[in-house]
N, C-alpha and C positions, 0 to 999 in steps of 0.2 A: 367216674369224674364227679367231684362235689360239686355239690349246687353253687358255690360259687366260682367256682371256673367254670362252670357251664354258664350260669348267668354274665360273665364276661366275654364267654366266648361268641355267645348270642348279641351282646351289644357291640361289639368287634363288628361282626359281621353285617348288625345292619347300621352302623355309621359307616360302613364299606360300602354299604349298596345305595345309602342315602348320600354319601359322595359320588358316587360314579353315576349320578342321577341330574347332580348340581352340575357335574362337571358335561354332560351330555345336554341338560338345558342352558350351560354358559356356550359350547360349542355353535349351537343350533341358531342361538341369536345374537352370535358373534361378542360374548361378552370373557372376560375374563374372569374361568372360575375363584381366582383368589381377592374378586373385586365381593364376593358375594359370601353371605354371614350367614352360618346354620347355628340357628338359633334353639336350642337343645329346650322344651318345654319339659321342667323339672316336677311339675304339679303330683305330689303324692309318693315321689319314690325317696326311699331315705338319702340320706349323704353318703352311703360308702357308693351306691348307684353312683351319685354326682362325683366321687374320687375319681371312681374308674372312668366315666368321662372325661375327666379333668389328665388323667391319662393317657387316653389316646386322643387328644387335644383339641376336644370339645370344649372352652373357656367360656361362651355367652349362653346364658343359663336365664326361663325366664319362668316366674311363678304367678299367679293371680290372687295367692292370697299372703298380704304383706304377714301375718304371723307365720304362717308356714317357712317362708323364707326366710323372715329373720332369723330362725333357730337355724338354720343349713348356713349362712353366712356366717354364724358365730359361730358354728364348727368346722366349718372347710375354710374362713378368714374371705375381710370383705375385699382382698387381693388378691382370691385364689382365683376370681374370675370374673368377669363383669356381668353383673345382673339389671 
């Protein structure tokens, strides 16, 4: 397997287990999982990481450093996803 299908196969699986987490703490306090926003902290992985997110439909992206972000909005478009 190349390291980039593993490296997706691995983000698959814990945006997998980071939903079935949301969705067990929406259950639990009687809220509705799709009232609630997983907010993907992008700090230091490049953009193709943020594609493949943007992929399995990861869209709100957040960074703490305004340079770092703006180079991944200019390359993945400041429509690909809300920062």
């Amino acid at each position: 397997m190349s390291q980039g299908v593993r490296a997706l196969t691995d983000l698959t699986k814990r945006f997998q287990m980071v939903r079935r987490r949301i969705e067990a703490a929406a259950e639990h306090s009687q809220r509705s999982p799709d009232k609630i926003t997983l907010l993907a902290v992008t700090k230091t992985h490049p953009p193709e990481t943020l594609r493949q997110a943007l992929n399995l439909g990861i869209n709100d992206f957040g960074e703490n450093r305004v340079n770092e972000a703006e180079g991944k909005i200019v390359e993945l478009g400041r429509d690909a996803a809300r920062w």
